[in-house]
N, C-alpha and C positions, 0 to 999 in steps of 0.2 A: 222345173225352171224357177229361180227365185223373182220376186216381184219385182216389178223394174221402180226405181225412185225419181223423185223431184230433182232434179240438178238446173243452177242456174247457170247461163250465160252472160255474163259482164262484159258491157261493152266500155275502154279505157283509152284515153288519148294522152302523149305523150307531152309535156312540158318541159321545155328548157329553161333554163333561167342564164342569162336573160332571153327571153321569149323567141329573140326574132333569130336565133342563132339556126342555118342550116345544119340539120340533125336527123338523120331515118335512123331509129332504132332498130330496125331489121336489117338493116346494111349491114350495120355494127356489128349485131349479134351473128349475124351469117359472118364476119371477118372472124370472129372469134371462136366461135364452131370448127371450121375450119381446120382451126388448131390445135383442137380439141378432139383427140379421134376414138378415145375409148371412154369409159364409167371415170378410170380413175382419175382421168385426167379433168374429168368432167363433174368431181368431185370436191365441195371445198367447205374445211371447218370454221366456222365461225361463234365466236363463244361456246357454248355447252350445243348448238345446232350444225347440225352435216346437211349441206345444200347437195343434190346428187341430180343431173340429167339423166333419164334412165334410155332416154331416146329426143333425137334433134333431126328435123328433116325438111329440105329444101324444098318447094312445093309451090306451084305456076301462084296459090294465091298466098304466099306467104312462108312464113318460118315455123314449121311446127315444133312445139317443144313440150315434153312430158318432165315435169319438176317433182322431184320428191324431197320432203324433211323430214330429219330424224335425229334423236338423241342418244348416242352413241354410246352402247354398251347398258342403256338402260333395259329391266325387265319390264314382262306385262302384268298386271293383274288377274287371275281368274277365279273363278267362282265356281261352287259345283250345280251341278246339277240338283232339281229338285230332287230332295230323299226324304229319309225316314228323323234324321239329325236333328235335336231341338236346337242346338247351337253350331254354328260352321263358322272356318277364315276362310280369309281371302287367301290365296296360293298366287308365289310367282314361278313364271315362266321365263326363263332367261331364252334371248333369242338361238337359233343356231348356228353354228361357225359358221366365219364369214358373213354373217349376215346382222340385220336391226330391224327392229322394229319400227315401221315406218309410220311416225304422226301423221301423214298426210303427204296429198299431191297438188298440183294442179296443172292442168291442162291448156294449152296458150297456142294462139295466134299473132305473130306479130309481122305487120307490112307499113311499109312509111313510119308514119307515126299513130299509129295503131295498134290498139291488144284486143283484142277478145278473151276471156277467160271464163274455163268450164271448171269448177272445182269441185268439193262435196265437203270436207272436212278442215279445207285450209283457206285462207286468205290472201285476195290482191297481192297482201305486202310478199308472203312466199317469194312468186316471180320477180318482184323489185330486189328481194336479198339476195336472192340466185346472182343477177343478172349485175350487181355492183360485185360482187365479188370474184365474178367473172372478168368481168373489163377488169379490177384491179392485179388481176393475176396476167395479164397479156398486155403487150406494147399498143395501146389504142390508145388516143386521146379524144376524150367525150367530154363533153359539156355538163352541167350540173342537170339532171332531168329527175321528175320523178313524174308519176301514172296519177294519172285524175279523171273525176266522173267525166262525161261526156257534157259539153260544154258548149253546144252550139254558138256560131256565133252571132244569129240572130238573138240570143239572150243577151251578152254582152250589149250589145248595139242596143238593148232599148234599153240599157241605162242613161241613156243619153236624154230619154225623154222626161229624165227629172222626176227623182224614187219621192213618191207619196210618205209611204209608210214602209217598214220593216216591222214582222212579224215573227219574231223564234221561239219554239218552242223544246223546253230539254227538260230532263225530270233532273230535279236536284237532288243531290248527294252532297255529303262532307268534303270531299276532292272537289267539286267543282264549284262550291262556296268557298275554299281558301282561293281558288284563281277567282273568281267573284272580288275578293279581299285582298288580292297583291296587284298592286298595279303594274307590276313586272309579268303578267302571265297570260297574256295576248287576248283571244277570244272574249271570256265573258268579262274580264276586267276591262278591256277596251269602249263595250258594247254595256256591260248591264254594270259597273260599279254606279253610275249617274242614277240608273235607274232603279235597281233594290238594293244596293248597297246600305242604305240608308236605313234601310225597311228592319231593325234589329230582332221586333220580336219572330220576324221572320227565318231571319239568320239564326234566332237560339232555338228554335223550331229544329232547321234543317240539321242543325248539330245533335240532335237524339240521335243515338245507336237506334237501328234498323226503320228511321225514319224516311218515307217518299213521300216525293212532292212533287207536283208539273210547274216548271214556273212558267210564264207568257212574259216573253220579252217584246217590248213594242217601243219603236221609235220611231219618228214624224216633223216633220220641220211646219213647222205652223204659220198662217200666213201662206204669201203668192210665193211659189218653186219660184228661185231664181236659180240655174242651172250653174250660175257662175259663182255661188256663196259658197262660203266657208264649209256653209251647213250642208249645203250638196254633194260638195265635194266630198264631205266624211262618207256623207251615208253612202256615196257612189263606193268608195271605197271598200265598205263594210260589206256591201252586195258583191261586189266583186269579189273579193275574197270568200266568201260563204260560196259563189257559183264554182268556184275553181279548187274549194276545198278537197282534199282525198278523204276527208271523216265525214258520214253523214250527222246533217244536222238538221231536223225539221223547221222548215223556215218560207214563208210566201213574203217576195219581195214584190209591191204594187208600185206601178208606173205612174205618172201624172195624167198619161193616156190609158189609165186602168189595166194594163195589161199584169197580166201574172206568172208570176216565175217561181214555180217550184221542183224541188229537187228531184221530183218523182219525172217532171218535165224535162229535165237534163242528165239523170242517170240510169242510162236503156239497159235493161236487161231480158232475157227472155228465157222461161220456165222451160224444160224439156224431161223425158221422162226416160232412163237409160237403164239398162240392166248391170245390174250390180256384179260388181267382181271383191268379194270381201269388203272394203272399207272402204275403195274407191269406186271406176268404173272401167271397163277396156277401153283400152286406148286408141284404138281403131275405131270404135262408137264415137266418141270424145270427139275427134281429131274432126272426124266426117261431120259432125253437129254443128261443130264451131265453122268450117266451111260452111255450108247450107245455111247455118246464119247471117254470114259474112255476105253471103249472094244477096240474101232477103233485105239485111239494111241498105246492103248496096242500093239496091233495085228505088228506095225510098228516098233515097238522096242522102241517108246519113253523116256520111260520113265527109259530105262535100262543104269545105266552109267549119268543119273543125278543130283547123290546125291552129 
């Protein structure tokens, strides 16, 4: 029997823009299914990536769906086994007819406006590409949406209590020193050009090849909160955007009422341990995981006050 591994659970709520637009992603996705009744049909290329449902299934708590990506027509790499050989290559493997070599999958729950996702190998974004390419291939019309951490909306709400300080922390690279230095480049240009933009021997620092660095971005309106100033409004802003981001970014945003809001606070996940089937997991495990989760948040109130 092979050793069972760490698999997470992600918990993702749905965003429209604009926000207040009625919208169940599950509805949708069940419309489009629907139409959808074999692999091929449920198959769609995109760039140099093959989006593939390998199974979709109607289910009292939701939409289940098994996502697979792959790169069409590429080989694998192997390697031999240990020998006697002072020097070895690598050898490819080309897949076999009809078939690809699958980068990964992921495993999904979707109800209202809610995901769950079980993966191993792939990311959120997977299910998001699948799923625009989906709707773009069938007569729906959908709203502009995409999957974000879980976002209570008791955290929104006590931004109202008039943000202290903002506290972000991200390790510096060359890429994220030129948004630092373009004021066209949203994030750290918005938030930290004020702040180390300035700092040069820091900037000629982070420019060395293979140089890291953590930087602490901290911003604070000094003097009494006035909840109606210029200056609150930003930083409300700032937090707001940082809660509702889909990229993690380490960050504690304080209240005037001290309260703390961080990311680890708003995006629930939960560890589980599944037996491996090659590079994924079975999909019958998966599928049952992600329910018996869904019950467990349920039961906490997760998911109520979300949307």
């Amino acid at each position: 029997m092979s050793k069972k591994k760490d698999v997470n659970i992600h918990y993702l709520r749905v965003v429209t823009i604009p926000e207040n637009v009625d919208f169940s992603l599950q509805n949708m996705a069940i419309t489009a299914h629907r139409q959808l009744c074999n692999l091929e049909e449920r198959t769609i290329d995109r760039g140099d990536k093959r989006y593939s449902c390998l199974r979709c299934e109607e289910h009292q708590e939701g939409l289940l769906l098994n996502v697979s990506v792959c790169t069409p027509d590429e080989p694998a790499n192997t390697i031999p086994k240990p020998n006697t050989q002072s020097v070895v290559e690598p050898s490819l493997i080309v897949a076999p007819e009809n078939a690809d070599f699958m980068d990964g999958d992921v495993h999904a729950l979707l109800w209202d406006r809610h995901v769950l996702i079980c993966s191993v190998r792939s990311r959120p974004t997977l299910l998001k590409a699948y799923l625009d390419a989906i709707f773009s291939g069938i007569e729906v019309d959908i709203p502009e949406f995409f999957l974000a951490p879980a976002a209570p909306a008791q955290a929104l709400r006590a931004l109202s209590e008039g943000i202290k300080k903002i506290d972000i922390s991200a390790a510096a690279y060359a890429a994220q020193l030129s948004q630092i230095n373009d004021a066209q480049k949203g994030f750290f240009a918005n938030l930290g050009l004020a702040t180390i933009g300035t700092e040069k021997p820091l900037a000629t620092a982070l420019e060395q090849k293979d140089t890291h660095a953590k930087v602490m971005v901290s911003v604070q309106q000094s003097g009494k909160i006035n909840q109606n100033s210029e200056t609150q409004r930003e930083l409300a802003k700032i937090a707001q955007n940082l809660i509702e981001s889909t990229a993690y970014t380490p960050y504690c945003i304080t209240t005037k009422k001290n309260s703390r809001i961080t990311p680890e606070i708003l995006q629930r996940k939960a560890q589980i341990r599944l037996e491996p089937f090659g590079k994924t997991v079975f999909r019958s495990d998966a599928w049952a995981a992600l329910i018996r989760q869904k019950t467990e948040w349920q039961s906490e109130g997760l998911f109520s006050g979300s949307n």
